[in-house]
C-alpha positions as CSV (number, residue, x, y, z in Angstrom):
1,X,0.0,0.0,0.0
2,X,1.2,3.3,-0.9
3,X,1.7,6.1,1.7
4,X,-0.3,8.3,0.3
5,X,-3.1,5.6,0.2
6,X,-2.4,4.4,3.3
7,X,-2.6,8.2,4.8
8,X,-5.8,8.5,2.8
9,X,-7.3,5.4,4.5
10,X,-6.8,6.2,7.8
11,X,-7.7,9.6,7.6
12,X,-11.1,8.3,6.7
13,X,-11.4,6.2,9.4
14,X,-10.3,8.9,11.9
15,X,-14.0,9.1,13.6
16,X,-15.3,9.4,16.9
17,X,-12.7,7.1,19.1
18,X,-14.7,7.8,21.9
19,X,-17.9,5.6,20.6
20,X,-15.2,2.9,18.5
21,X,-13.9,-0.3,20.2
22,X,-10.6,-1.1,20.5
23,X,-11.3,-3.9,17.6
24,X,-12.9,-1.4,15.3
25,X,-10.1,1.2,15.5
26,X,-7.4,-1.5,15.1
27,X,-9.3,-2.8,12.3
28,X,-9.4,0.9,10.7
29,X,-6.3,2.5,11.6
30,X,-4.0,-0.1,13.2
31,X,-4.1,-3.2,10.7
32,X,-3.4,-1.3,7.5
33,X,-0.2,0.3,8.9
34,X,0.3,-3.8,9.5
35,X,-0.1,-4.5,6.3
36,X,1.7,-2.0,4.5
37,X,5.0,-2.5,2.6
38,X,5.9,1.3,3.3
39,X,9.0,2.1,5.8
40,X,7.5,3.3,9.8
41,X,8.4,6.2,11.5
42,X,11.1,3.5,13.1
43,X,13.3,4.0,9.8
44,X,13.2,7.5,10.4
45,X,15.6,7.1,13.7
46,X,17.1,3.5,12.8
47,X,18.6,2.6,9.9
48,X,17.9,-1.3,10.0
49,X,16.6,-3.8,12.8
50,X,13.3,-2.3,13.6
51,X,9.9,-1.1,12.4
52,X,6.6,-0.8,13.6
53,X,5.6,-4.1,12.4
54,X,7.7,-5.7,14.4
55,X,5.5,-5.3,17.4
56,X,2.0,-5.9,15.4
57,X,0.2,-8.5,14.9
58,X,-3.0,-8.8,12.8
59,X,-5.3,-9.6,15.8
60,X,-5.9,-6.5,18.2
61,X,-6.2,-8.8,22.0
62,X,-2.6,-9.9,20.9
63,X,-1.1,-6.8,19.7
64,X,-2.2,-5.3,23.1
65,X,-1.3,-7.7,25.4
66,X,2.2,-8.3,23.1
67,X,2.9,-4.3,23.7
68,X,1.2,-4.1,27.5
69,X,4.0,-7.5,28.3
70,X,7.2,-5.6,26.5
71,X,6.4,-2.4,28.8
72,X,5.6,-0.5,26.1
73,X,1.8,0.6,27.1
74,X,1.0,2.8,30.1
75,X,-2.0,1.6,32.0
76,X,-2.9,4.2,34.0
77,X,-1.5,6.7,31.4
78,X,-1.8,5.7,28.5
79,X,-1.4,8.7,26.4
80,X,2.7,8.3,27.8
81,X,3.1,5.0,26.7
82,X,6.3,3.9,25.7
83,X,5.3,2.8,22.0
84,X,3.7,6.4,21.2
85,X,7.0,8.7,22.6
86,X,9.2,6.0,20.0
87,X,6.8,7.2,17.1
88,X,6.8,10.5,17.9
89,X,10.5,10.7,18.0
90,X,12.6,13.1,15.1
91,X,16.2,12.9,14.4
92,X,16.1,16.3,15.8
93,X,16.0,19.6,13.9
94,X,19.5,20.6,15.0
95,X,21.1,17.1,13.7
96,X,21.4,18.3,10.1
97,X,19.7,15.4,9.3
98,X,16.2,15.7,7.0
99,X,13.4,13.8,7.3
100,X,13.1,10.3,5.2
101,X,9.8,10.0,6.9
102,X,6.9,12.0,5.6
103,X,5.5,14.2,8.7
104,X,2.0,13.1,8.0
105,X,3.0,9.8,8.0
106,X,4.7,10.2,11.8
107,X,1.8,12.1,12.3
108,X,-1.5,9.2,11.5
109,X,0.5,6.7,12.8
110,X,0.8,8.5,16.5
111,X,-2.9,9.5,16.2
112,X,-4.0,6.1,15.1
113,X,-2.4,4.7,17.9
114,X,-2.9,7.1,20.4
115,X,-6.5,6.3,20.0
116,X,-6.1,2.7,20.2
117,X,-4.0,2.1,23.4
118,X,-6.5,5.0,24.9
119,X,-9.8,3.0,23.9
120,X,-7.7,-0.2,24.7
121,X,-6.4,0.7,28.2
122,X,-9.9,1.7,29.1
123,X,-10.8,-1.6,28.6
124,X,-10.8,-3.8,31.9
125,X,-10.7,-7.3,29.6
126,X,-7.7,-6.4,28.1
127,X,-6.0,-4.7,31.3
128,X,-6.2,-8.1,32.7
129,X,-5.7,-10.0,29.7
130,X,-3.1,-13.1,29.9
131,X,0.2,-12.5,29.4
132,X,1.8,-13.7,26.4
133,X,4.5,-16.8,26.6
134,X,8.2,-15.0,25.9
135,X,8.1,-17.2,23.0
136,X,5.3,-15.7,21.4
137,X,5.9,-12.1,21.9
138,X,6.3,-9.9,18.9
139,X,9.8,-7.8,18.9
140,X,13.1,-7.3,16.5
141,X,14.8,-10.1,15.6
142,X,17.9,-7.8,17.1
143,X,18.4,-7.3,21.0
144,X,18.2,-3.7,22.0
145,X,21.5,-3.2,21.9
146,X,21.3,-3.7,18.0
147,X,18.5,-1.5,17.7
148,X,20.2,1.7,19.5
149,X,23.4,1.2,17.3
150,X,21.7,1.5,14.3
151,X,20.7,5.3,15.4
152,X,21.2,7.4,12.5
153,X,22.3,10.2,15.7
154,X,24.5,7.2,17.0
155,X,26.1,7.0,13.4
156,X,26.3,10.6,13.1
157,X,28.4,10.9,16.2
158,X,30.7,8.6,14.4
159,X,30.5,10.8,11.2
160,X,31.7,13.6,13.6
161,X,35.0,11.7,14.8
162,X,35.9,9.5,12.1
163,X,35.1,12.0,8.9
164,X,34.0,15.5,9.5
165,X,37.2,16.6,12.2
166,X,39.2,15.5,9.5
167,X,37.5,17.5,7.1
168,X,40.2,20.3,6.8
169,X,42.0,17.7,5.2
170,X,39.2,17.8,2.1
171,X,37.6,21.3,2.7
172,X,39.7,23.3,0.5
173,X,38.5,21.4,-2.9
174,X,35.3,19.5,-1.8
175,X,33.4,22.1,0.7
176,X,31.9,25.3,-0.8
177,X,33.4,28.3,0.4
178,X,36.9,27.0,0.3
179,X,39.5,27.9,-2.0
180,X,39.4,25.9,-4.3
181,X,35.6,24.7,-4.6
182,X,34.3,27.1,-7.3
183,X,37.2,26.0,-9.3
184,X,37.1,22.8,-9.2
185,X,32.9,23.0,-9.4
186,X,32.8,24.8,-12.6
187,X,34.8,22.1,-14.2
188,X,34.2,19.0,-12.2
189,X,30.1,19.7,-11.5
190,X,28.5,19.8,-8.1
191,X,29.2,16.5,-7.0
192,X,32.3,17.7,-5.7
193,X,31.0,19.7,-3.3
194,X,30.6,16.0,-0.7
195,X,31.0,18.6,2.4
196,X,28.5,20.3,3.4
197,X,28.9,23.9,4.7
198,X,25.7,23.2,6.9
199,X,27.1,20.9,8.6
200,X,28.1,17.0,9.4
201,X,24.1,15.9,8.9
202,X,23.8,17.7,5.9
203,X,27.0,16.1,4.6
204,X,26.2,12.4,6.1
205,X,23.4,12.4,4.3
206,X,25.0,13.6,0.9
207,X,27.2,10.7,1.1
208,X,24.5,8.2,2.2
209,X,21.6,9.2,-0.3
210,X,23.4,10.9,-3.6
211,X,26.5,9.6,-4.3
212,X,28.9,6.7,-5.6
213,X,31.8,7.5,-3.2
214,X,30.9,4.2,-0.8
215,X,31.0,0.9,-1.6
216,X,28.5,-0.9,1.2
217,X,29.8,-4.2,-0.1
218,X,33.3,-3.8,-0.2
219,X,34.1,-1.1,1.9
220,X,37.8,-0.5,1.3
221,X,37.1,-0.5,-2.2
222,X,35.1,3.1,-1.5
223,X,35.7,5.8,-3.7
224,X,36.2,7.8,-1.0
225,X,39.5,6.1,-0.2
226,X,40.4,5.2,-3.4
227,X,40.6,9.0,-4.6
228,X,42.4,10.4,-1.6
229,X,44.6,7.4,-1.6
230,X,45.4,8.5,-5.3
231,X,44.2,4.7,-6.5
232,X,41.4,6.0,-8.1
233,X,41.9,9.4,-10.2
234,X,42.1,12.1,-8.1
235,X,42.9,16.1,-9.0
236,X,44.2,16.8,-5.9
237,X,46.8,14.1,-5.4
238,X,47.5,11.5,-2.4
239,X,46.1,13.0,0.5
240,X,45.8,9.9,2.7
241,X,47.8,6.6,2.7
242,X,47.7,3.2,3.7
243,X,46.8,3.0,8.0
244,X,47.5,6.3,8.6
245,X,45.0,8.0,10.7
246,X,43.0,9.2,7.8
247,X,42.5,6.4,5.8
248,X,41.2,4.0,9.5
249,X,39.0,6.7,10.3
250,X,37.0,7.2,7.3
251,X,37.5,3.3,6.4
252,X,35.8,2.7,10.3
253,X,32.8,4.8,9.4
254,X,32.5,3.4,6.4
255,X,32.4,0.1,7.8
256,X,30.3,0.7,10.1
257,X,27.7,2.7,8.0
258,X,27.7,-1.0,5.7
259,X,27.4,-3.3,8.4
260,X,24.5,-1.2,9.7
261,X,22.2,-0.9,6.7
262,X,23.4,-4.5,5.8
263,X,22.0,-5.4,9.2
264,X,25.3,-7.4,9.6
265,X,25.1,-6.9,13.8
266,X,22.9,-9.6,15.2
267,X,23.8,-9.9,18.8
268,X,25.9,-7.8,21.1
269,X,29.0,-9.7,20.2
270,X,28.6,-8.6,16.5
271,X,28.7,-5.0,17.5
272,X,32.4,-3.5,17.4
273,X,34.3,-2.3,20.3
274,X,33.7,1.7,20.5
275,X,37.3,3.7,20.0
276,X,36.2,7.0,20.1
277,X,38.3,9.1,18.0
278,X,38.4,12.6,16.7
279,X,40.6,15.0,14.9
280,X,42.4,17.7,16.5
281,X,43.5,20.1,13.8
282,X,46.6,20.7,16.0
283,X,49.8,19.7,14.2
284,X,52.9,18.3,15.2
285,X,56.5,18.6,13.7
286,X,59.5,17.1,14.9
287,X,62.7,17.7,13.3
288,X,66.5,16.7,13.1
289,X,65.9,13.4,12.1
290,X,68.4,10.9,10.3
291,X,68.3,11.1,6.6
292,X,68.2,7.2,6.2
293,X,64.2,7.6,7.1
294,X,63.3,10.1,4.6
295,X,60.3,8.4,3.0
296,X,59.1,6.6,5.8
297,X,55.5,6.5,7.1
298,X,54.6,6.3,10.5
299,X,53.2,7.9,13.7
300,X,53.7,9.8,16.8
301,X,51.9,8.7,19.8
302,X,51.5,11.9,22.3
303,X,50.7,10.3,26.8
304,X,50.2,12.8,29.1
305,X,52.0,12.9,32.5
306,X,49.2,12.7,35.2
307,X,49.8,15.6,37.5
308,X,46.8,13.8,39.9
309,X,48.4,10.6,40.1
310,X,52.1,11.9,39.1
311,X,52.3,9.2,36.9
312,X,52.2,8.9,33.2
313,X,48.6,7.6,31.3
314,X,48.6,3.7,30.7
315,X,48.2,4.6,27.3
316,X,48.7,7.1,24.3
317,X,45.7,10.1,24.3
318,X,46.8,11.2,20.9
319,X,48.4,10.4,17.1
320,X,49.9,12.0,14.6
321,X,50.0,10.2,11.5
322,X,52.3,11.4,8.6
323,X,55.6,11.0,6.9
324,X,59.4,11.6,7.0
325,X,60.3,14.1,4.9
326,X,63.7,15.9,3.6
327,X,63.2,20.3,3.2
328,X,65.7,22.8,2.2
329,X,65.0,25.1,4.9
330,X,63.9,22.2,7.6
331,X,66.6,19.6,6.9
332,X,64.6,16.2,7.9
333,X,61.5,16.0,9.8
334,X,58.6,14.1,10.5
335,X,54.9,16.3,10.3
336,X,51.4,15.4,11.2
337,X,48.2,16.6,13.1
338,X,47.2,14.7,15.9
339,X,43.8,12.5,16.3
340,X,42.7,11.8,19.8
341,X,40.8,9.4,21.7
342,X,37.3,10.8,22.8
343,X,34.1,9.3,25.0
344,X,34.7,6.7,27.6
345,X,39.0,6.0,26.9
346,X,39.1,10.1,28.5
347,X,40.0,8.7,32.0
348,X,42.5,6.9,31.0
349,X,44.3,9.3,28.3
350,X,43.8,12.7,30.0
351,X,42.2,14.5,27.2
352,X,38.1,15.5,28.6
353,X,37.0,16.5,25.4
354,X,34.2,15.3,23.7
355,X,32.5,15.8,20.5
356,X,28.9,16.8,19.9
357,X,27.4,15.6,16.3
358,X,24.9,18.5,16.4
359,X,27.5,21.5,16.2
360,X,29.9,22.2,12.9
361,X,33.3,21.2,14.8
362,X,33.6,18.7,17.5
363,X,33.7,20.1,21.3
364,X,36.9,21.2,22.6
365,X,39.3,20.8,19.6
366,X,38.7,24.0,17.5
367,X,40.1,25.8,21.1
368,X,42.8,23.7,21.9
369,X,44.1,21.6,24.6
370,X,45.2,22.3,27.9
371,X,49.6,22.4,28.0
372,X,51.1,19.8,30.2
373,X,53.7,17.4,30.1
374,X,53.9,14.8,27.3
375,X,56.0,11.6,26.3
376,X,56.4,11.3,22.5
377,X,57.4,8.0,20.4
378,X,58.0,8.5,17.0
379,X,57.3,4.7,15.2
380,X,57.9,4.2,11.5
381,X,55.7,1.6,9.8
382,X,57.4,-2.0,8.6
383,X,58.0,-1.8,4.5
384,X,55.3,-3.7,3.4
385,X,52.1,-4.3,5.9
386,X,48.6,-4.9,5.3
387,X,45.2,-2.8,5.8
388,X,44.5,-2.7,9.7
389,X,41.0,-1.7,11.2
390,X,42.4,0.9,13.4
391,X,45.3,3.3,14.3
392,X,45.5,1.7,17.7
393,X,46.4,-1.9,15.8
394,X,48.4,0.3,13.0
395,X,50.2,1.8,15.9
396,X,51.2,-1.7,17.8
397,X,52.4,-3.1,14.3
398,X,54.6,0.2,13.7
399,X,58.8,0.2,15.3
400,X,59.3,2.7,17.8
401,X,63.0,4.1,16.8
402,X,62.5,7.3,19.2
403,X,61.3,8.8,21.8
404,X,61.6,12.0,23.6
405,X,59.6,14.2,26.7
406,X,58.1,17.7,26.0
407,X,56.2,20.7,28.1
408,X,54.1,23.1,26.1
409,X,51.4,25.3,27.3
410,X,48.4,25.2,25.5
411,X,48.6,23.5,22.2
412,X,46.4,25.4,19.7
413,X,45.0,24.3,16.3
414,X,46.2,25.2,12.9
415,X,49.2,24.7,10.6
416,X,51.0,28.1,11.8
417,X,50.3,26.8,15.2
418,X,51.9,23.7,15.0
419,X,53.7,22.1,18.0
420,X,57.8,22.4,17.1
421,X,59.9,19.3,19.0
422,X,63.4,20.5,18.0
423,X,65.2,16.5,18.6
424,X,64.5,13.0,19.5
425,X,66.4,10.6,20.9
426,X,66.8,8.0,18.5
427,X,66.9,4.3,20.2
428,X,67.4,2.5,16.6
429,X,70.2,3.0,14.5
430,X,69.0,3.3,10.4
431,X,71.3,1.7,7.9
C-alpha cells in the first residue's frame, strides 16, 4: 500500500474514538499500517533492525497484550506509553539530518495509535488480559542493543570523529566556500561539493543518499578512499595513505555505516568495540631526524604525565600520523596533526573532550588543549604491511625508533600553530 493511500485510508477512518472499540479502530487504523509494505516512522531514527511491524500483529487482544507485556503501554497513562513517545520521535532539527519519513506519516501513525492504546487501556478485559508466553511475543529479531546502534544520531556521532574533524584535510577542494571549490565545481560539477557547509548531517546524508563514493559491499574499495589514496583518479593528489589515521578513520565509518544498513550486527557480540576518535587540527612537527628515514610513514603517539596521580597515562591520548620528509630550509623532519581518543577511553588518556554531532566542529578541539607534560614516540611503519581496522592496531604493528619528553602550554590548532619538537632521541640506529 502506498503512503499516500495508506494516509488516505486512515484519515477516513479517523471518527469518533470515543464511541469505537478497541477492535474497530485496530481494524481501521492499526491493521493497514500492519499490512503496509511502506518504511514506519522507526526507519526515520534506525537505519535497519526495527519497524513498527515488528511489534504488530493482525489480531488486536494480541497486539495489546504483546505491547502491555514488553512495557511499552501505560496503564494508567496511556497517552505516555512507551510505543507512542518512540513514534513520535525526530532525528532532531538541529542534527542536520532531513526527514526520510513523511511528517503526516509520523503524524497518522501516532494518532491512530494514540486512539487505540486509549480505547484499549480503558478496557478492563484487556488490562487483565493473559500474558503472552516470551516465546510468542512480537519484537526485533535484534536485541536492543542492535536496535540503538543503528541510530542514524548514533552513526552521526561517528560521522563527527571519524570523517567531519578531518575535514580540513578535504575542505579546501570538496566544501563550498573553500578555495578551491568554485574552481574545481565549474569544471568538475557539483558533485564535488561531498561537504556540506551546513554541517556533518547535511554532509552524512549527501554521502549516504546521492552519491557513488561508498561501496557498502566492499568497503575499502570506496571511492572515498580510493581518490584520496590517489588509487582512483584524483585532481588533488595522495592526501591519505595506507593505515595512517586518515585512511582507518573514514575506512571505520565506512564500515560501520555497511554493516549497519546490511543489518550485519545480530547480537551484542557482533557490534564492534567503540574507540572514540576525533581529529584535532593541531599539528605536530619534529625535526632533526636521520636522513636514512626520509620516506618513511609512521606515527607519533603523544601520553600525558598525570599531575593527579604523578604518573604517566597507561596509554597514548593522541596520534599524529604522517611521513618523513627531507626540506631545504627544515633539513629532515617528521609532520602530522594529531587524532585523539574521545568518549569513555578520556579517563585513561587525560584529554576530557568530547564531540557533539549536532555542532559544525567537534567540542573542545577548535580551542585547543590544555599544555602539560607529554611523552612522544616517534614509530615508523614496517616496509610492506597490510590494511588494519584501526590506528591503535596500525600503531602496535609500527617500530618505535624514538622517543623523547616535551612541556608546552596550550597546544592550539592550525598549521601556523603547529607544535615544534626541536630533537628525538633515536633508540634504533637506520642503515
Amino acid at each position: 500500500m502506498k503512503i499516500q493511500h495508506l494516509l488516505l485510508f486512515l484519515a477516513t477512518f479517523a471518527v469518533a474514538e470515543e464511541k469505537a472499540t478497541p477492535e474497530a479502530i485496530f481494524a481501521e487504523r492499526i491493521l493497514p499500517i500492519f499490512q503496509s509494505d511502506d518504511p514506519s516512522s522507526c526507519t526515520e531514527c534506525h537505519l535497519s533492525g526495527v519497524d513498527l511491524k515488528n511489534y504488530l500483529f493482525p489480531d488486536a487482544t494480541k497486539t495489546f497484550v504483546n505491547l502491555r507485556d514488553l512495557g511499552l503501554i501505560d496503564l494508567e497513562a496511556p497517552k505516555e506509553s512507551k510505543i507512542l513517545e518512540f513514534i513520535a520521535m525526530t532525528p532532531g532539527t538541529g542534527s542536520g539530518l532531513k526527514s526520510r519519513i513523511a511528517p503526516a506519516v509520523r503524524k497518522a501513525e501516532l494518532e491512530a495509535f494514540t486512539a487505540w492504546i486509549v480505547a484499549s487501556a480503558a478496557d478492563e478485559s484487556l488490562r487483565d488480559a493473559p500474558g503472552l508466553a516470551p516465546e510468542e511475543l512480537a519484537k526485533p529479531d535484534v536485541p536492543d542493543a542492535v536496535i540503538r546502534h543503528a541510530r542514524t544520531d548514533r552513526l552521526l556521532d561517528s560521522y563527527v570523529r571519524n570523517i567531519w574533524s578531518l575535514r580540513f584535510r578535504c575542505a579546501g577542494c570538496h566544501m563550498p566556500g573553500g578555495p578551491k571549490f568554485e574552481k574545481h565545481r565549474k569544471k568538475h560539477g557539483d558533485q564535488m561539493a561531498w561537504l556540506k557547509a551546513a554541517g556533518p548531517g547535511a554532509s552524512m546524508r549527501y554521502l549516504m543518499q546521492n552519491t557513488e563514493l561508498l561501496d557498502l559491499e566492499n568497503p575499502e574499495k570506496s571511492e572515498l578512499l580510493l581518490k584520496p589514496l590517489d588509487i582512483s583518479d584524483h585532481g588533488g593528489g595522495q592526501k591519505m595513505r595506507l593505515n595512517d589515521t586518515d585512511y582507518v578513520s573514514f575506512l571505520n565509518w565506512i564500515r560501520e555505516y555497511a554493516a549497519v544498513v546490511n543489518g550485519s550486527y545480530k547480537s551484542d557480540d557482533n557490534l564492534p568495540n567503540d574507540p572514540r576518535y576525533a581529529g584535532t587540527e593541531i599539528w605536530i612537527r619534529v625535526l632533526d631526524l636521520p636522513e636514512s628515514m626520509v620516506g618513511r610513514t609512521g606515527f607519533l603517539t603523544m601520553t600525558r604525565w598525570n599531575t593527579h596521580q604523578q604518573k604517566w597515562n597507561p596509554e597514548p591520548g593522541a596520534v599524529a600520523s604522517g611521513s618523513v620528509i627531507k626540506h631545504p630550509k627544515f633539513g629532515v623532519f617528521f609532520q602530522g596533526f594529531l587524532v585523539a581518543k574521545t568518549g569513555p577511553l578520556r579517563e585513561s588518556t587525560g584529554y576530557h573532550q568530547r564531540t557533539n554531532p549536532v555542532r559544525s566542529k567537534p567540542v573542545g578541539y577548535s580551542r585547543g588543549w590544555p599544555g602539560g607534560k607529554f611523552r612522544l614516540e616517534l614509530r615508523l611503519n614496517p616496509e610492506e604491511t597490510g590494511a588494519v581496522s584501526d590506528w591503535d592496531e596500525a600503531v602496535k604493528r609500527a617500530e618505535i625508533v624514538g622517543a623523547t619528553q616535551i612541556e608546552r602550554g596550550k597546544l592550539l590548532p592550525g598549521f601556523k600553530n603547529a607544535v615544534i619538537v626541536e630533537s628525538i632521541q633515536i633508540q634504533k640506529s637506520e642503515n
